[in-house]
N, C-alpha and C positions, 0 to 999 in steps of 0.2 A: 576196389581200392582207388584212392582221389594220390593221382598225384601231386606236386606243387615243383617240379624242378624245372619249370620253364618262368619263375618269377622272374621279372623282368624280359623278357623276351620282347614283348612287342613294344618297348623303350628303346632297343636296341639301333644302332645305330648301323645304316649299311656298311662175356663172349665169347661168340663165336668166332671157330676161326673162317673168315672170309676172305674171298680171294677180289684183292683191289683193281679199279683199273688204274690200266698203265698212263703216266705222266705224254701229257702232248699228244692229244685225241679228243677228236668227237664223238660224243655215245647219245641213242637213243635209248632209253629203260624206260620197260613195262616195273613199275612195283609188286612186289608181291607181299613186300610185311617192312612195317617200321614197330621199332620196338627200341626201349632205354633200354642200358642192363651195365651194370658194374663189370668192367675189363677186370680181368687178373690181375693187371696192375694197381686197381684199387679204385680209378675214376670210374664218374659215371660218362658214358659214350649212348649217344644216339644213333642208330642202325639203320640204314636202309639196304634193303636187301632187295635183288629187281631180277631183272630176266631183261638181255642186251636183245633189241630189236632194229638198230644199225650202229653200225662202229667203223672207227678210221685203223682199228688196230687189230692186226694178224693173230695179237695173243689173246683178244678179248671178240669172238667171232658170236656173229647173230646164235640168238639159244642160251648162250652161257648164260650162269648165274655169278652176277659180281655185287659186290657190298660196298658201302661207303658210310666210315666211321666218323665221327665229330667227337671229338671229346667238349664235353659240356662246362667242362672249364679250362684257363678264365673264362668267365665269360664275355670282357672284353673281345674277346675273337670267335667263343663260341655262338655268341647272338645274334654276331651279322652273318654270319656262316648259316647258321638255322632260320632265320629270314628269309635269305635271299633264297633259300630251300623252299622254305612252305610256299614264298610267291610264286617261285617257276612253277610249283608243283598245283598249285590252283588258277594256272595257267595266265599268270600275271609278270609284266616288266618292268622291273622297280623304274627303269627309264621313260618307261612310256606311260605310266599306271601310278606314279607318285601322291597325286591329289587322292584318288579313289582309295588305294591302298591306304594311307593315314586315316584317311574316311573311316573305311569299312572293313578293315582288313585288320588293322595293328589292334585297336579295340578287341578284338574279339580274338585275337594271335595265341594269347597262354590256353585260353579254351581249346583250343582248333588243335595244339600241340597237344595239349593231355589228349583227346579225344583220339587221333591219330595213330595215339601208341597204345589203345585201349583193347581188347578182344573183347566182346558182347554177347559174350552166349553163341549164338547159330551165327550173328552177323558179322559177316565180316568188316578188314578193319575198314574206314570211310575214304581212305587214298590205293586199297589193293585195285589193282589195274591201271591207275593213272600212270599216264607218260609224263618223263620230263626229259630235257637236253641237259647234257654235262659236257663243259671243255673242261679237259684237265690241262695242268702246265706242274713241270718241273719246274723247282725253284730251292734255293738254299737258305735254309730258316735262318734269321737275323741274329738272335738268341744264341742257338746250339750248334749253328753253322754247319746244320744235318741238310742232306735232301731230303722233300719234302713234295708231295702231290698238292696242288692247288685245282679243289673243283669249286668248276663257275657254273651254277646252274639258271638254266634257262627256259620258259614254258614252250611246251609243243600241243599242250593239250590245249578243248574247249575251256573257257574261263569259267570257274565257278562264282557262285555269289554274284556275279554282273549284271 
């Protein structure tokens, strides 16, 4: 099955129930699956689902398994949120990697997302085991004036495609 829900993605400008991590911490995750899937409430959400292999937080201790959701729309906010994903997660720094990324990276971005969320038979998916860093920060949405987790993710791993 071909998906298409990451159209425009690399234009973008910078379920299950899963236990989140907590606001205002630094985490190290191993991946173990990303996968789309319609929330209960009706959107489509992007999944990452990992295994913590260093944390700043007592509630989220080395082993646990924690998740981090996206909702896929708008996309307005869902795009650069999923960008700034795929780069940490193929070991790139939008800050330091700009040139290259646009290069070789945003071209090829919707692909690389479908592909990512795909299961292939025996293979597994092409990011299970990859590390990434995520700071989280507490912050009150503009909008709904809810609290609100902000993850900033950032590469730990070797760069792929480089």
């Amino acid at each position: 099955m071909t998906m298409d829900l990451f159209e425009g993605l690399s234009e973008a400008k910078l379920f299950e129930n899963g236990v989140f991590l907590q606001p205002d911490h630094d985490y190290k995750i191993k991946v173990d699956r990303l996968l789309v899937k319609k929330a209960r409430k009706g959107f489509n959400a992007f999944i990452m689902e990992g295994t913590i292999l260093s944390s700043t937080s007592d509630k989220d201790p080395v082993g646990a398994k924690r998740s981090w959701l996206q909702k896929m729309e708008p996309t307005e906010t869902a795009w650069p949120a999923l960008k700034g994903f795929f780069y940490a997660l193929l070991g790139y720094s939008f800050n330091s990697d700009k040139e290259f990324l646009a290069a070789n990276v945003d071209p090829q971005l919707k692909a690389l997302a479908n592909s990512a969320v795909q299961d292939a038979g025996d293979k597994p998916q092409p990011f299970k085991g990859r590390t990434i860093g995520v700071r989280t920060s507490g912050i009150i949405t503009k909008a709904a004036q809810k609290p609100f987790t902000r993850h900033d993710f950032y590469p730990t791993d070797v760069k792929l495609g480089g």
